[in-house]
C-alpha positions as CSV (number, residue, x, y, z in Angstrom):
1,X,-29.5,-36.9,-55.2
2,X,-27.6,-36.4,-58.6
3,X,-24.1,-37.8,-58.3
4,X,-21.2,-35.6,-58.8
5,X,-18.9,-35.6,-62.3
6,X,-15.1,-35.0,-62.4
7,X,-14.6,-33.8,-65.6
8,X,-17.9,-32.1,-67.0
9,X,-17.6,-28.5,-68.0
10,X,-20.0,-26.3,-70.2
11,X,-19.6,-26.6,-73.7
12,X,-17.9,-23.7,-75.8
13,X,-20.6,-23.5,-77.9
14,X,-22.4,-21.5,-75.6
15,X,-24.7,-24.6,-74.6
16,X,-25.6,-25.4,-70.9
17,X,-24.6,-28.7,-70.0
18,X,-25.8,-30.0,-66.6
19,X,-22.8,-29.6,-64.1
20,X,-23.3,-31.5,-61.0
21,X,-20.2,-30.4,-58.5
22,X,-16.8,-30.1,-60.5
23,X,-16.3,-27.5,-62.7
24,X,-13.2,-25.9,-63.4
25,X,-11.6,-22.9,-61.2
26,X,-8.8,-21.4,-62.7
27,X,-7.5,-18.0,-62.9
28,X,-8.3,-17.3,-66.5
29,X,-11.3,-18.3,-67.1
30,X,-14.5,-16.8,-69.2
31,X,-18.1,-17.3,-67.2
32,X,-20.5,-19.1,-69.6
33,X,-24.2,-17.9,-68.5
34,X,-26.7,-20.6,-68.2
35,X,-30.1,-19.9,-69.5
36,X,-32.5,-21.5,-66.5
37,X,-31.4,-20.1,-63.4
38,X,-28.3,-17.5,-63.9
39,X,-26.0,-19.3,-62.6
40,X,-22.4,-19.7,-64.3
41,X,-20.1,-21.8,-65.6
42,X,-16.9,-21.2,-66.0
43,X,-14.8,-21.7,-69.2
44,X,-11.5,-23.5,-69.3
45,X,-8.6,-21.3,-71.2
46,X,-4.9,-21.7,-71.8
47,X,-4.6,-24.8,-70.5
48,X,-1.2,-26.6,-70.7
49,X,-1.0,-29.7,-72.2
50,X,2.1,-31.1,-70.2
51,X,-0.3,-31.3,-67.0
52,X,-0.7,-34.5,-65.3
53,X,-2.9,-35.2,-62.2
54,X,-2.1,-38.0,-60.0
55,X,-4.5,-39.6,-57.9
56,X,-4.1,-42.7,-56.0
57,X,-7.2,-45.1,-55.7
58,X,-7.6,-47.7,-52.8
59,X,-9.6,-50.9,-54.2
60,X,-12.2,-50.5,-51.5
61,X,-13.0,-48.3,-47.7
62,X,-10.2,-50.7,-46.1
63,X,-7.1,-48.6,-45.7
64,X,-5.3,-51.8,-45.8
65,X,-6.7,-52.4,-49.8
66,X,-4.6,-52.8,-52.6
67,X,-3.6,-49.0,-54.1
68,X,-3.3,-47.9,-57.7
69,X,-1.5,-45.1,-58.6
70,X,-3.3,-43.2,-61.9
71,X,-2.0,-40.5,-63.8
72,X,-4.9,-38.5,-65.8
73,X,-3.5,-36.6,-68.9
74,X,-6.7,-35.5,-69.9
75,X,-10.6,-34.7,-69.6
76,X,-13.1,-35.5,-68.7
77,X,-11.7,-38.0,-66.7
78,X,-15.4,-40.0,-66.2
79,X,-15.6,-40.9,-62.8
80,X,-19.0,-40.1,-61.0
81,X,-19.3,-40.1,-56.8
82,X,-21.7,-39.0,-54.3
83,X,-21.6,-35.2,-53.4
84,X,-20.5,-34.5,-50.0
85,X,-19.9,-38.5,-48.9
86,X,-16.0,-38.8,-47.5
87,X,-14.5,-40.9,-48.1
88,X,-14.9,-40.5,-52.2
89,X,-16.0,-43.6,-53.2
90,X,-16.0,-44.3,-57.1
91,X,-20.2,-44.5,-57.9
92,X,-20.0,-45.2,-62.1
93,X,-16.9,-45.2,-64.4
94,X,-17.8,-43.6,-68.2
95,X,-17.0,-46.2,-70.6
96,X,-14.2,-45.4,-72.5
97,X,-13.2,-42.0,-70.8
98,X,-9.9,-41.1,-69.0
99,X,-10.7,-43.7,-65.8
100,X,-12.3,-46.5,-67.4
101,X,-8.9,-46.4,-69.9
102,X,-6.6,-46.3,-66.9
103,X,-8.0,-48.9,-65.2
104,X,-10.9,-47.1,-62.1
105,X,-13.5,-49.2,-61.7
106,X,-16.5,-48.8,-59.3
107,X,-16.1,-48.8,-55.5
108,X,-12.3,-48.0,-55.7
109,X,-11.7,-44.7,-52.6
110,X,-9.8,-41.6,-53.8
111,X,-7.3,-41.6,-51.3
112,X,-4.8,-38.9,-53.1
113,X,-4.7,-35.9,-54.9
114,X,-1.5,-35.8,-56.1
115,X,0.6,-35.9,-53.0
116,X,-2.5,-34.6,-50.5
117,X,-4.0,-37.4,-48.3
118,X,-7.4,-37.0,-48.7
119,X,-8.9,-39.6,-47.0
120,X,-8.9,-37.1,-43.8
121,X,-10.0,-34.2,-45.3
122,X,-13.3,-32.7,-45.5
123,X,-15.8,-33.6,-49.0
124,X,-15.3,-29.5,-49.4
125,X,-11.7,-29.6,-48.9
126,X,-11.2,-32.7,-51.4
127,X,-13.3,-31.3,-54.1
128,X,-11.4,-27.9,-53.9
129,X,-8.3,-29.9,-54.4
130,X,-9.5,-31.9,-57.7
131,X,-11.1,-29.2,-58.8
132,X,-7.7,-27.1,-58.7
133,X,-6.1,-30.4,-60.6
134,X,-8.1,-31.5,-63.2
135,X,-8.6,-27.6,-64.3
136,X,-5.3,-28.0,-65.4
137,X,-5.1,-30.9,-67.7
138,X,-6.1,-30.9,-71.7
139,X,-9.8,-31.6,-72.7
140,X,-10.2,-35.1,-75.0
């Protein structure tokens, strides 16, 4: 099973990327048809680039691990983690993207959205959440 991607969105060019589970949800948005399948995409538009997303990281599954509070400015923010697997556990960290450069590493549990505990919620529930979050922040 194909891990999921925070940060991957279709290209503008009008090229289909794969998109594993996040893609972006906001309100103004332009579909982007892909080729195989006719499925869509959608497009990110007028996005501000003031937005930050906060996510707190525990270093492991022990709620009692060491926290670290990051604050994303940008995408993609190049974390990877198993779809529908609570809690979310860290898979792969892109070298070089938004994570790797804020310090995620591998096996580190998303335990906040910004100020939602999601170490409760359901998978659906958290992705929802990030989704609506990281739509908002600037493309690298």
């Amino acid at each position: 099973e194909a891990p999921s991607t925070c940060g991957m969105c279709a290209p503008a060019t009008g090229e289909a990327k794969e998109v594993l589970e996040v893609v972006w949800a906001v309100p103004e948005i332009s579909p982007l048809a892909i080729p195989s399948g006719g499925a869509t995409v959608p497009r990110r538009t007028n996005i501000s680039v003031e937005s930050t997303l906060t996510m707190t990281f525990r270093a492991n599954t022990s709620p009692d691990s060491t926290k670290r509070v990051v604050k994303f400015t940008k995408t993609p923010l190049g974390i990877s983690f198993k779809k529908d697997l609570m809690p979310i556990i860290v898979k792969d960290v892109m070298d070089g993207g938004e994570a790797f450069n804020l310090g995620v590493a591998q096996g580190m549990v998303i335990e906040k959205i910004g100020k939602e505990d999601v170490t409760e919620a359901t998978y659906d529930a958290a992705l929802a959440l990030m989704k609506s979050r990281v739509c908002t922040l600037p493309m690298l």
